[in-house]
N, CA, C and O atoms as a GROMACS GRO file, in nm:
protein
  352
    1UNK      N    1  -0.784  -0.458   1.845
    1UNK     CA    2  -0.803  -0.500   1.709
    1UNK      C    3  -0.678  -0.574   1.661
    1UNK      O    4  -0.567  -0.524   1.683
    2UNK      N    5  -0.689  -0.686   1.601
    2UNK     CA    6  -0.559  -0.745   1.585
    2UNK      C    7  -0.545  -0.699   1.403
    2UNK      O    8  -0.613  -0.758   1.319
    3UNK      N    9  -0.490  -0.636   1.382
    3UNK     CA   10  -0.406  -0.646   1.269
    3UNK      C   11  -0.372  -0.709   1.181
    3UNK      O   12  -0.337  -0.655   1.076
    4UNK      N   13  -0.371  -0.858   1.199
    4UNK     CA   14  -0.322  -0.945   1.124
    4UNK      C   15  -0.427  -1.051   1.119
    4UNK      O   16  -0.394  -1.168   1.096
    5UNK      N   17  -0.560  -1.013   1.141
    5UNK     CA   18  -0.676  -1.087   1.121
    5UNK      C   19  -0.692  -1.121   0.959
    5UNK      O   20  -0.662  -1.037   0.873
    6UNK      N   21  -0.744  -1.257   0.924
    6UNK     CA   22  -0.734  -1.274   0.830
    6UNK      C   23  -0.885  -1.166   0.718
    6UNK      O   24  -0.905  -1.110   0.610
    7UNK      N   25  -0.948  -1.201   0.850
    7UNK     CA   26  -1.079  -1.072   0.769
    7UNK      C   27  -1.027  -0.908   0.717
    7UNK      O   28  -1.060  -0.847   0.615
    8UNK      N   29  -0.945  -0.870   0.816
    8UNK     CA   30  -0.860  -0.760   0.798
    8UNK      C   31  -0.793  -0.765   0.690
    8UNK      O   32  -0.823  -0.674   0.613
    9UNK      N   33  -0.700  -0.846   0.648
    9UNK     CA   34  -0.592  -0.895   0.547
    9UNK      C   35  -0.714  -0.902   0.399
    9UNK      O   36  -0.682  -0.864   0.287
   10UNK      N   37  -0.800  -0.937   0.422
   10UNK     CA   38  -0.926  -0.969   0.286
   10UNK      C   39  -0.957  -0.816   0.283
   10UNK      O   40  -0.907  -0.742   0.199
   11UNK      N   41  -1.009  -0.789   0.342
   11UNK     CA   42  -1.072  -0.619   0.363
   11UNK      C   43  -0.977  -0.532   0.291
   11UNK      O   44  -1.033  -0.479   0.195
   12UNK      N   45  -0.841  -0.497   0.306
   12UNK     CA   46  -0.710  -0.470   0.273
   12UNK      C   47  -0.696  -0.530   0.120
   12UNK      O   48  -0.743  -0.450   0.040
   13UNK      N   49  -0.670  -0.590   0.089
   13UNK     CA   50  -0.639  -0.682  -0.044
   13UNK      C   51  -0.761  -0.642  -0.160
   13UNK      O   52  -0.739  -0.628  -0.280
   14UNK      N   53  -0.907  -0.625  -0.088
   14UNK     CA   54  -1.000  -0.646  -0.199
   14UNK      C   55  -0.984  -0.480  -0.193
   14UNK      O   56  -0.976  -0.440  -0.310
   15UNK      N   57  -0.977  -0.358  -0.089
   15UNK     CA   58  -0.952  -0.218  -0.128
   15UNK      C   59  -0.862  -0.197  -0.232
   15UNK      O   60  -0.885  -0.148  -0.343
   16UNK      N   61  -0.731  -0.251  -0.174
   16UNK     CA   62  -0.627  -0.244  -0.294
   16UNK      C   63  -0.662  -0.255  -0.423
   16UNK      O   64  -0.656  -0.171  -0.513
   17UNK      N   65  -0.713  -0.405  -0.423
   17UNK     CA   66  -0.768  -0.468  -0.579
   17UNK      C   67  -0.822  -0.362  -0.659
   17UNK      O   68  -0.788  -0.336  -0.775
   18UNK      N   69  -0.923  -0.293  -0.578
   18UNK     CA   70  -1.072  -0.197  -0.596
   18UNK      C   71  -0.990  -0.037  -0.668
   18UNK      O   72  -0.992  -0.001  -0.786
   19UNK      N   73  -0.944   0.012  -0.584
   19UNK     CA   74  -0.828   0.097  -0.640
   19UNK      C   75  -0.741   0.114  -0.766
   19UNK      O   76  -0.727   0.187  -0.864
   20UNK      N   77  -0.694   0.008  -0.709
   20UNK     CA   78  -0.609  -0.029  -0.896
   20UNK      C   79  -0.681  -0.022  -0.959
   20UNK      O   80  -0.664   0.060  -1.048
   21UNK      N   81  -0.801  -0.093  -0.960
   21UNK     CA   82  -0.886  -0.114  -1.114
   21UNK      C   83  -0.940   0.008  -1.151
   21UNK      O   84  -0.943   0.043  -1.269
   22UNK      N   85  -0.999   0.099  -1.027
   22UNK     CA   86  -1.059   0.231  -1.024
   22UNK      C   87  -0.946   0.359  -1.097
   22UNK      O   88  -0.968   0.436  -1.191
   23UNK      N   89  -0.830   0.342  -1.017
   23UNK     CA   90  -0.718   0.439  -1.142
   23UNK      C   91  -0.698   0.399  -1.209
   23UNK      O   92  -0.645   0.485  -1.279
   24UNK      N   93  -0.696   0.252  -1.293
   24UNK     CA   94  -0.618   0.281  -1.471
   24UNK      C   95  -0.732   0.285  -1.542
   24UNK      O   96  -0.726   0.270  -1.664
   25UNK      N   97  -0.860   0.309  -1.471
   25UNK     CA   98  -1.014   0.348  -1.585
   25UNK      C   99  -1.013   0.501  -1.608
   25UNK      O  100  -0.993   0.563  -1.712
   26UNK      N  101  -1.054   0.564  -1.423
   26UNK     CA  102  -1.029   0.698  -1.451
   26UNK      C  103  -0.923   0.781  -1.401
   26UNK      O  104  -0.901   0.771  -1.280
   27UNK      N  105  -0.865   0.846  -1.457
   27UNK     CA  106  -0.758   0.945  -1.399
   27UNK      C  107  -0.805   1.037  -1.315
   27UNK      O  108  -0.758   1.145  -1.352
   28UNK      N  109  -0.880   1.054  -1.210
   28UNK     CA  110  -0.976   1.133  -1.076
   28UNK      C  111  -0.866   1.190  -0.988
   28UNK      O  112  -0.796   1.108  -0.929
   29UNK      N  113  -0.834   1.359  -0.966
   29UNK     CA  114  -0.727   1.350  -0.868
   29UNK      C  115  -0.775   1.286  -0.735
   29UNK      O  116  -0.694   1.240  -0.654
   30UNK      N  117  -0.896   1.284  -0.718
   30UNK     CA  118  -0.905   1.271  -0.543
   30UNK      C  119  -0.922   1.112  -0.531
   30UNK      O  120  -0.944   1.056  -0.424
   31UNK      N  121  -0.909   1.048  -0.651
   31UNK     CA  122  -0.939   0.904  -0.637
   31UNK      C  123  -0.777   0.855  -0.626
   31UNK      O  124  -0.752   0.788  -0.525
   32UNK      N  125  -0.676   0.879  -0.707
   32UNK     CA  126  -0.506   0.929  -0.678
   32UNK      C  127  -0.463   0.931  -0.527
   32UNK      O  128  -0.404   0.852  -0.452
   33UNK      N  129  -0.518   1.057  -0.516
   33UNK     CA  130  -0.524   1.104  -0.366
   33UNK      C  131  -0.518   1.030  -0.271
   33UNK      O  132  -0.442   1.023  -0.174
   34UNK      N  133  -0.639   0.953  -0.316
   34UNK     CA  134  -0.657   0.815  -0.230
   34UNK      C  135  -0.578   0.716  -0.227
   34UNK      O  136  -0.529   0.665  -0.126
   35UNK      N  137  -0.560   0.683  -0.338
   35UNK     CA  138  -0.468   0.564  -0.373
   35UNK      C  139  -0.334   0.553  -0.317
   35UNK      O  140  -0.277   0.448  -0.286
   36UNK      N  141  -0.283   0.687  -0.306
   36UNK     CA  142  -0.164   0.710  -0.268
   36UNK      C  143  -0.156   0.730  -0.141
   36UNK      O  144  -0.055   0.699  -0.077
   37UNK      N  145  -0.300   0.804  -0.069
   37UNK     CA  146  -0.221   0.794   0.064
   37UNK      C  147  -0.278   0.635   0.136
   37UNK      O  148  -0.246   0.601   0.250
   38UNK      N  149  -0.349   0.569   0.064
   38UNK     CA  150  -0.384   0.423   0.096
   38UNK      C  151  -0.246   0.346   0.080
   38UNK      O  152  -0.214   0.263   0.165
   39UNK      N  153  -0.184   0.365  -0.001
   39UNK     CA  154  -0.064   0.278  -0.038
   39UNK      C  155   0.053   0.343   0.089
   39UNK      O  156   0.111   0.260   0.158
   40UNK      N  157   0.082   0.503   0.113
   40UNK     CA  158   0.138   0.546   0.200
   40UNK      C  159   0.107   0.450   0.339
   40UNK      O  160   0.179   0.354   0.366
   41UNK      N  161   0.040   0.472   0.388
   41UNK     CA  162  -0.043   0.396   0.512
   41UNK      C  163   0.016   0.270   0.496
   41UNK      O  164   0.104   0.239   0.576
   42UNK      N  165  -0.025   0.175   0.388
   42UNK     CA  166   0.002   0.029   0.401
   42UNK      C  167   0.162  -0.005   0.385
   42UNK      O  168   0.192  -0.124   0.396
   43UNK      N  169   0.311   0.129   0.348
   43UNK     CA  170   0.390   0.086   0.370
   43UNK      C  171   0.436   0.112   0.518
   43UNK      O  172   0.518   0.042   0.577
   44UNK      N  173   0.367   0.230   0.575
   44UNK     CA  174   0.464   0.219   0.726
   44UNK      C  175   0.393   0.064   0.760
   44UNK      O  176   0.475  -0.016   0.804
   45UNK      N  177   0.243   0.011   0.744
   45UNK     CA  178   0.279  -0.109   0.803
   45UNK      C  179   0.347  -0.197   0.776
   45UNK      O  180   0.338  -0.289   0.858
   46UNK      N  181   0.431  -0.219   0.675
   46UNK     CA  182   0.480  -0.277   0.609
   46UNK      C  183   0.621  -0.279   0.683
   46UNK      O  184   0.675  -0.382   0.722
   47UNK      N  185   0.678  -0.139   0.697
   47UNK     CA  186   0.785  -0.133   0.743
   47UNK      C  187   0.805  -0.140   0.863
   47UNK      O  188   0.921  -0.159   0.900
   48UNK      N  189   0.691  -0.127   0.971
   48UNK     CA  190   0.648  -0.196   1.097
   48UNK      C  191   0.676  -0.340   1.104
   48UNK      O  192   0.742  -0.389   1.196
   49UNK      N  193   0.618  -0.420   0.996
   49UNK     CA  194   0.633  -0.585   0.997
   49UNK      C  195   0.789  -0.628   0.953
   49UNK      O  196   0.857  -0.726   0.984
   50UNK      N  197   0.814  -0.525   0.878
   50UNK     CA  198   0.983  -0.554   0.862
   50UNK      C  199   1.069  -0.554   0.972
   50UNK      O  200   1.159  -0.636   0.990
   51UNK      N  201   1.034  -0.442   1.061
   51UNK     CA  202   1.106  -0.426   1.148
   51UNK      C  203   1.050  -0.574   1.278
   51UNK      O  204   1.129  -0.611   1.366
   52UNK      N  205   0.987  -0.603   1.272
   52UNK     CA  206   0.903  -0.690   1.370
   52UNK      C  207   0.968  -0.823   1.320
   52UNK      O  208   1.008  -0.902   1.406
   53UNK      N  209   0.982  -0.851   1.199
   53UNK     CA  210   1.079  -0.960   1.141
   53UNK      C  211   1.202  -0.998   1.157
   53UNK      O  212   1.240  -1.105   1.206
   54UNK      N  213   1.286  -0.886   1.104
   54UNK     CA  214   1.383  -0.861   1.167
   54UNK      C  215   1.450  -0.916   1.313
   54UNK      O  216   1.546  -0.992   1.327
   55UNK      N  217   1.360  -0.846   1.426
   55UNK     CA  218   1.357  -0.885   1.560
   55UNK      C  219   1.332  -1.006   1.562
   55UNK      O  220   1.386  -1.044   1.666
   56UNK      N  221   1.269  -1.123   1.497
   56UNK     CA  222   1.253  -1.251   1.520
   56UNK      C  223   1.326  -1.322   1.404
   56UNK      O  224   1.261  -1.398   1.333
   57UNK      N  225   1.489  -1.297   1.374
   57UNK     CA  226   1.558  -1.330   1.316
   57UNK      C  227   1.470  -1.369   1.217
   57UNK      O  228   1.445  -1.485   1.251
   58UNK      N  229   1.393  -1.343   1.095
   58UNK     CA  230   1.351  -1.439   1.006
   58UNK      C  231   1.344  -1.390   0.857
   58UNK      O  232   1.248  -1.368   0.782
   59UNK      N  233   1.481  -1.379   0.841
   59UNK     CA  234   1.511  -1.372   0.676
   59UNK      C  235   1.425  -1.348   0.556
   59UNK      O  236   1.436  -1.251   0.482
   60UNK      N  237   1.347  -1.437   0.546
   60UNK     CA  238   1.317  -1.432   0.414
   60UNK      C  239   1.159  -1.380   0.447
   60UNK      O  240   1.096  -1.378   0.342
   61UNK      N  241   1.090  -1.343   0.544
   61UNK     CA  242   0.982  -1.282   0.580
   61UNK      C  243   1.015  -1.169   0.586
   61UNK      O  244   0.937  -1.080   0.553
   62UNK      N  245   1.176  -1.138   0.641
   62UNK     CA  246   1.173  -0.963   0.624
   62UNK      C  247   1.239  -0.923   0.481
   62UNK      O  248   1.244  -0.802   0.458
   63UNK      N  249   1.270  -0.978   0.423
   63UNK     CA  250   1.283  -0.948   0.262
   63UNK      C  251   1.155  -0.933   0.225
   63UNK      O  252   1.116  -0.816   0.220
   64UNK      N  253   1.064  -1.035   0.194
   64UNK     CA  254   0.922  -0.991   0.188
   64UNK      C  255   0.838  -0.896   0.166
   64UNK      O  256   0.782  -0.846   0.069
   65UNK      N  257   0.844  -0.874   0.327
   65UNK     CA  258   0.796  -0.739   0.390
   65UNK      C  259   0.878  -0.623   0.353
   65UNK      O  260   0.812  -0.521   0.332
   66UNK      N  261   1.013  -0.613   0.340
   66UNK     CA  262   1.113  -0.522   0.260
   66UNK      C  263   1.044  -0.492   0.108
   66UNK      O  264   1.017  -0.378   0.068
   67UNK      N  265   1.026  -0.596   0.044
   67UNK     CA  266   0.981  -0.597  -0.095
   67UNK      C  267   0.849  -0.519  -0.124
   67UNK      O  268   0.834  -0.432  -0.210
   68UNK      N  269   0.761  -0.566  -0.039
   68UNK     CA  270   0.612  -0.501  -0.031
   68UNK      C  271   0.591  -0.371   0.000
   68UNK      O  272   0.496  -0.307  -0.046
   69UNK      N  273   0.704  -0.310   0.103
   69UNK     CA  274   0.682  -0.171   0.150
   69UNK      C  275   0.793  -0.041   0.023
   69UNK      O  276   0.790   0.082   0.026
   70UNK      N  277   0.868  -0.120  -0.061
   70UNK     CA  278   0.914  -0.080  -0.138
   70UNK      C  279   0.858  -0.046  -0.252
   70UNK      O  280   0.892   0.055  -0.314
   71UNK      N  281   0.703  -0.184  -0.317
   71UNK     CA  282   0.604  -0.106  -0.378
   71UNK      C  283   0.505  -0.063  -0.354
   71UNK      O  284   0.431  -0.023  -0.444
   72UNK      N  285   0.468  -0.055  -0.216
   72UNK     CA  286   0.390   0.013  -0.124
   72UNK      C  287   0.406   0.190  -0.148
   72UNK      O  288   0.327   0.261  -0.209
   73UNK      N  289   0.551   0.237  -0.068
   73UNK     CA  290   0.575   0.331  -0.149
   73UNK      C  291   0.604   0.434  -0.280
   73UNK      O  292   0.605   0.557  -0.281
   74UNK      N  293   0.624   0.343  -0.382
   74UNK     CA  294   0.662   0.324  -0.541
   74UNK      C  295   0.542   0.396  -0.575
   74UNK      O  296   0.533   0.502  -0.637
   75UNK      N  297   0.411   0.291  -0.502
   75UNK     CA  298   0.277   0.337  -0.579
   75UNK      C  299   0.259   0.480  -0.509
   75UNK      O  300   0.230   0.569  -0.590
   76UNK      N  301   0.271   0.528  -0.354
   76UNK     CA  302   0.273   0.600  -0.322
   76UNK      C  303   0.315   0.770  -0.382
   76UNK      O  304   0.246   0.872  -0.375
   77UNK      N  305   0.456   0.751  -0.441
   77UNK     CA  306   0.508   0.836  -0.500
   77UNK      C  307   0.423   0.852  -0.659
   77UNK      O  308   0.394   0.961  -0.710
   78UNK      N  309   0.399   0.746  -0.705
   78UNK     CA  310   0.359   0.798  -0.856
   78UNK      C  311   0.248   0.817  -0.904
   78UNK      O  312   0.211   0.836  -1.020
   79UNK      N  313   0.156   0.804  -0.744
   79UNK     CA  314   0.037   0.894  -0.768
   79UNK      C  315   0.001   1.014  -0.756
   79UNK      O  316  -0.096   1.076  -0.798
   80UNK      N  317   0.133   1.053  -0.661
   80UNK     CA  318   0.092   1.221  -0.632
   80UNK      C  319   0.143   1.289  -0.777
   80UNK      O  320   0.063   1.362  -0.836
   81UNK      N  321   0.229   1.276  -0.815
   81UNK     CA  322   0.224   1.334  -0.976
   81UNK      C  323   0.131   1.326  -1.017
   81UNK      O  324   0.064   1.430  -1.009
   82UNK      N  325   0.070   1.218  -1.080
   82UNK     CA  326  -0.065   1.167  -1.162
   82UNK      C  327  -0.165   1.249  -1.095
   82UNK      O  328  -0.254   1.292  -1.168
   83UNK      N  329  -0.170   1.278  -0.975
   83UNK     CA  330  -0.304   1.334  -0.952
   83UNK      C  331  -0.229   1.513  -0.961
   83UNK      O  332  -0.278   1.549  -1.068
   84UNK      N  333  -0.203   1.549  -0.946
   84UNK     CA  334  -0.150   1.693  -0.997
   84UNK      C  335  -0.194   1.725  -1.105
   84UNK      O  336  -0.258   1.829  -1.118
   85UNK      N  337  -0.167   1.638  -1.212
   85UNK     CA  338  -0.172   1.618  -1.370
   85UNK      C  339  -0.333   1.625  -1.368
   85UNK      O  340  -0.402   1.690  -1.446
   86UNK      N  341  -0.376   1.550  -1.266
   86UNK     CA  342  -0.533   1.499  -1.303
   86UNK      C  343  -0.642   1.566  -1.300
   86UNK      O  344  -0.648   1.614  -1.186
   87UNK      N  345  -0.738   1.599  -1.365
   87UNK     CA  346  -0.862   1.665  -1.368
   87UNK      C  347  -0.903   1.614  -1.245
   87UNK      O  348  -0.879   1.507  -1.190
   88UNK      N  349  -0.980   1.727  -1.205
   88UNK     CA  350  -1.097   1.725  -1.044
   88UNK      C  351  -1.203   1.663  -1.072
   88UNK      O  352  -1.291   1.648  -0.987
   0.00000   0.00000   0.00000
């Protein structure tokens, strides 16, 4: 499976999209749950592609990828509160 398929990359992007819009309607812990460990997941790849950047000297792709896995995790962390908080 290649990873970096652009169908993959759409698939990925429109979940994300789908998510966001789904937590700031309802506050659901297991929808949280989700969100967070969806966002967890998408920074190790993130920090996979950083590191993969890196190795092919290329600056401003691994800033990028630095940047993305930074709110990759961000979202990660401030959903597991929120869903604690959150009605079942």
């Amino acid at each position: 499976m290649n990873l970096e398929s652009t169908a993959l990359v759409v698939v990925a992007a429109i979940a994300a999209l789908a998510l966001a819009a789904l937590t700031s309607r309802w506050n659901l812990r297991l929808l949280l749950l989700a969100t967070g460990a969806f966002a967890a997941v998408f920074a190790v790849f993130d920090i996979a592609e950083l590191v993969h950047q890196i190795q092919e000297s290329r600056a401003g792709a691994a800033a990028l990828a630095a940047a993305i896995a930074v709110l990759h995790i961000v979202a990660a962390l401030v959903s597991e509160p929120r869903a604690t908080a959150a009605p079942s």
